[in-house]
C-alpha positions in Angstrom: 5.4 -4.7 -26.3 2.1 -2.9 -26.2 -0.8 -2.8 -23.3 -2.7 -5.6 -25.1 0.4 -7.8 -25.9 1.9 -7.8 -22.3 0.3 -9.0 -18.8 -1.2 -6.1 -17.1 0.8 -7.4 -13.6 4.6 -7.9 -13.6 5.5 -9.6 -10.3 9.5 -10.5 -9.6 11.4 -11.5 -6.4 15.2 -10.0 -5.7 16.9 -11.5 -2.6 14.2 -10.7 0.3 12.3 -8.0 -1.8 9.3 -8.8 -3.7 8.0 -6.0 -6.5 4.5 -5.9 -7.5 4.5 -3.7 -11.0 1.1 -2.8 -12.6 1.4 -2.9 -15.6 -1.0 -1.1 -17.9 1.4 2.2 -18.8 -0.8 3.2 -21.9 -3.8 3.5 -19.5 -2.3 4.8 -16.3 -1.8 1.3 -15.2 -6.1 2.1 -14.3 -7.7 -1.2 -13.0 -9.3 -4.1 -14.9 -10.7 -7.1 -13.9 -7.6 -9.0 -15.4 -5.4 -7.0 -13.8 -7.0 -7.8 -10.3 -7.1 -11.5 -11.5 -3.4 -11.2 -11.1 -2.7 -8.6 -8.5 -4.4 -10.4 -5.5 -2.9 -13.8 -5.9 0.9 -12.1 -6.2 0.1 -10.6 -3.0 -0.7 -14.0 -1.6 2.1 -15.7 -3.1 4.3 -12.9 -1.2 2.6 -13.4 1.6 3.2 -17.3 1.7 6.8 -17.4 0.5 9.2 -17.3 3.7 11.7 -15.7 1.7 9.9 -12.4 0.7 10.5 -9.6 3.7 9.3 -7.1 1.8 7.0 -6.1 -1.1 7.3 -2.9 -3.1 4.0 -2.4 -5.5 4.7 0.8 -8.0 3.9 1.4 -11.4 5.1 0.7 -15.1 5.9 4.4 -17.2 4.3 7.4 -16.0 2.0 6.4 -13.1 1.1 4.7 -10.6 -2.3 3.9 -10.8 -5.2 5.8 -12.2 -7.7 4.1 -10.5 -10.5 1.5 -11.3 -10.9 1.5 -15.6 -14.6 2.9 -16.7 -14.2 1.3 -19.7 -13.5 -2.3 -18.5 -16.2 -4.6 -18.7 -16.3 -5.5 -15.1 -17.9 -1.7 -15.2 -20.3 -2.7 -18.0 -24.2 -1.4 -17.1 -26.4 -4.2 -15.2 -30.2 -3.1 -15.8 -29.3 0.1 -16.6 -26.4 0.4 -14.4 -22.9 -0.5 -13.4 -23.3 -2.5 -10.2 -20.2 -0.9 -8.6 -21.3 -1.9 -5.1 -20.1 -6.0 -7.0 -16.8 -4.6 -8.2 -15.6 -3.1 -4.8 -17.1 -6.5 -2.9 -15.0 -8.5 -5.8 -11.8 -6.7 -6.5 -11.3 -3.7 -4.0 -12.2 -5.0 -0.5 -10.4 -8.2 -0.4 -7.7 -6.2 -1.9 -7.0 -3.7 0.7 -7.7 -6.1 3.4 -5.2 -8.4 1.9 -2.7 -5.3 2.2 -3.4 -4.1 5.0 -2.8 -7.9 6.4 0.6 -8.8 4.8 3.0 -10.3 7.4 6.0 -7.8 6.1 5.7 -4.7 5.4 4.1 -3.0 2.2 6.3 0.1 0.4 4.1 2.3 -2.1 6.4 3.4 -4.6 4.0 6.1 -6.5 6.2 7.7 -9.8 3.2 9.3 -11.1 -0.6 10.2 -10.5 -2.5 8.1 -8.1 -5.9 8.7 -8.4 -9.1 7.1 -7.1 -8.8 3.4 -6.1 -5.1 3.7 -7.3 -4.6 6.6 -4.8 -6.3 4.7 -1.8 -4.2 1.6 -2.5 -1.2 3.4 -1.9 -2.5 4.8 0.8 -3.1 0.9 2.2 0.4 0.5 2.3 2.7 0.8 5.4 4.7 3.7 3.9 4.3 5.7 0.6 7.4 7.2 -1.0 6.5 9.3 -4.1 8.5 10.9 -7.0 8.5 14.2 -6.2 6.4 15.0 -10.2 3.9 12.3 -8.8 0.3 13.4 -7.3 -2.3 11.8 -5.7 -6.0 12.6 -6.7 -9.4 11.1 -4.7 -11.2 11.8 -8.1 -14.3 9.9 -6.9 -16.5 13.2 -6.5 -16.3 13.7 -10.3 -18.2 10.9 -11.0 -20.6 11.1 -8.2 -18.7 8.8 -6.1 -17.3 8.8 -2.4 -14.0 7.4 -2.0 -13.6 3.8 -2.0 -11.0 1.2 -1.3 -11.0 2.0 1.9 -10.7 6.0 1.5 -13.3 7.0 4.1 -11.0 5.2 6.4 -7.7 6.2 5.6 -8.0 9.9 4.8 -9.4 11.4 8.0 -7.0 9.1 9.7 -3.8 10.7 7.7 -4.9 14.0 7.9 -8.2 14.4 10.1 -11.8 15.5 9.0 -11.0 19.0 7.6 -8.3 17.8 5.1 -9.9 14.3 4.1 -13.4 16.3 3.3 -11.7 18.9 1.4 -9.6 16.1 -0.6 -12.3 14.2 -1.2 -15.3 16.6 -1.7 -12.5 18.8 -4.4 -11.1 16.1 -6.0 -8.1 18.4 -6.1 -5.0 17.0 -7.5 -2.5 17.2 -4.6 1.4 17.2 -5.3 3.5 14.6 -3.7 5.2 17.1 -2.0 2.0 18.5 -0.2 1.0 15.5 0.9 4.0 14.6 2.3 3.9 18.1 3.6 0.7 17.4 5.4 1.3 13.5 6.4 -0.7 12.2 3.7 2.1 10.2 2.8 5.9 8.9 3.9 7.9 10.9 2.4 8.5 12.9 -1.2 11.9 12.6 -3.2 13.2 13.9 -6.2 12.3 12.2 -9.7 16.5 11.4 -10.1 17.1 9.7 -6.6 13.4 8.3 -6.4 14.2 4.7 -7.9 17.3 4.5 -5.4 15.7 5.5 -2.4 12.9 2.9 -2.7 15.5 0.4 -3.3 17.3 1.5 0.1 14.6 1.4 2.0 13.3 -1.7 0.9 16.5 -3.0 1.7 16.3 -1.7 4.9 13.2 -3.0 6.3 14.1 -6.4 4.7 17.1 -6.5 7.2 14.8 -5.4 10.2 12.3 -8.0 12.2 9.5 -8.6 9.9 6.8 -10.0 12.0 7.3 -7.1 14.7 6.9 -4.4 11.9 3.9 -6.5 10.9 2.4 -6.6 14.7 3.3 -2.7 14.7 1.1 -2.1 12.0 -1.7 -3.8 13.8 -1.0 -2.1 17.2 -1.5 1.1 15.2 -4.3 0.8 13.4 -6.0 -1.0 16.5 -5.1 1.5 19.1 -7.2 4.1 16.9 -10.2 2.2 17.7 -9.1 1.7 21.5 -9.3 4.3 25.1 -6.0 4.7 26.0 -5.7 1.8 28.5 -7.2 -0.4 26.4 -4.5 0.1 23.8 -1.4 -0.1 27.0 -3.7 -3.6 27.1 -3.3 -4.7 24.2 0.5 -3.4 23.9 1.3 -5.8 26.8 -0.6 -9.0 25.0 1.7 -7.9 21.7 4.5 -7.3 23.5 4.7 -10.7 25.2 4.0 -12.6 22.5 6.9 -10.8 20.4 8.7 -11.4 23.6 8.8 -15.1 23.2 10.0 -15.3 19.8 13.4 -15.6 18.0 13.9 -12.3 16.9 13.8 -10.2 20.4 16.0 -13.1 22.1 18.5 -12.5 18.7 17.7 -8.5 18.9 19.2 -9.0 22.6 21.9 -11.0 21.6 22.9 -9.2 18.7 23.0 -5.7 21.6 25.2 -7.3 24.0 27.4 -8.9 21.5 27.7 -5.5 19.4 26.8 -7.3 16.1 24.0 -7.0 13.6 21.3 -9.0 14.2 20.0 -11.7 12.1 16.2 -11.7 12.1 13.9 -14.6 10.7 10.6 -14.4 12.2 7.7 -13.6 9.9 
């Protein structure tokens, strides 16, 4: 089936893993407004279904994502110009916030290049495993750009000042292996295990207690903003209230009866 025949989103549910496919192979799976149309409300629909534990977004064919598509006509000139500043309010900041928010955790799987929004959604997720042939590019610079769904925040977070400036001043394309190499992302695997080691450790976190990975997200990205008492503060709020739920009462249970435990909370 060709890019204009088939839906440029895939979205299917396996057990407690859902997988988010963009699906635009021809183009680099690059975004359009259809494509967001569809993206956002699968992520809800994960997010909402009690079942789903976990959510894998990759790509269809060689890439991942090649960012936002110049040729879509959500990019089409307004008095003169393309109001980009309506396209990242419309698509890309609900978008990563809407990631960054999921009540399970979030696996990047990037099989190819990742460049410019496509790059920075990865990037959104709570780990990134890539391919080891895949790359990741902030190619904003070379169309007088900074970076954008939420790059400004992420890179110097990842890797500090010195690294995120040269990334995205370059617009260097950086092997998967490098930037696993310099925390950038999770973790690089080779091209032949890559499909089986996203499976495995989707599997893994979909067996682990959901809503505590969640809060451990938010602890993480919180204490970066806090002193350091402020953050054993707000460890202590977090910790009581996961305290008082099912799954540290079963994660107790499951110890002392030398079992695996079977977590629900979400």
């Amino acid at each position: 089936m060709s890019d204009a025949l088939a839906p440029p989103l895939l979205s299917s549910t396996t057990g407690p893993v859902c997988t988010i496919t963009l699906n635009r192979p021809a183009a680099l799976n690059s975004f359009t407004a259809d494509m967001h149309a569809l993206l956002l409300p699968a992520l809800e629909a994960a997010a909402a279904d009690a079942s789903v534990r976990v959510v894998v977004m990759t790509g269809a064919g060689r890439g991942f994502c090649a960012g936002q598509d110049l040729n879509d006509p959500a990019m089409a000139a307004t008095e003169g110009a393309p109001d980009v500043q309506s396209v990242i309010e419309r698509f890309y900041r609900p978008l990563a916030n809407r990631v960054r928010s999921m009540p399970v955790p979030v696996i990047a799987a990037v099989n190819g290049v990742a460049a410019g929004a496509g790059a920075n959604l990865a990037l959104c997720c709570d780990m990134v495993i890539a391919a080891r042939s895949a790359s990741f590019i902030q190619a904003f610079s070379k169309i007088g750009l900074v970076p954008d769904c939420a790059g400004t925040w992420l890179l110097p977070r990842l890797v500090g000042r010195a690294q995120a400036l040269g990334l995205a001043m370059t617009g260097d394309k950086l092997p998967a292996e490098e930037a696993a190499r310099i925390g950038l992302i999770w973790r690089c695997v080779d091209d032949a295990s890559f499909a089986a080691e996203v499976q495995a450790l989707a599997q893994r976190l979909a067996q682990m207690p959901s809503r505590a990975l969640a809060q451990t997200r938010l602890a993480i990205d919180a204490a970066t903003t806090l002193d350091f008492d402020a953050a054993l503060v707000r460890e202590g709020v977090v910790q009581g209230e996961l305290g008082r739920a099912h799954d540290f009462a079963e994660g107790v249970a499951a110890f002392r009866e030398k079992r695996a435990p079977r977590f629900s909370d979400r």
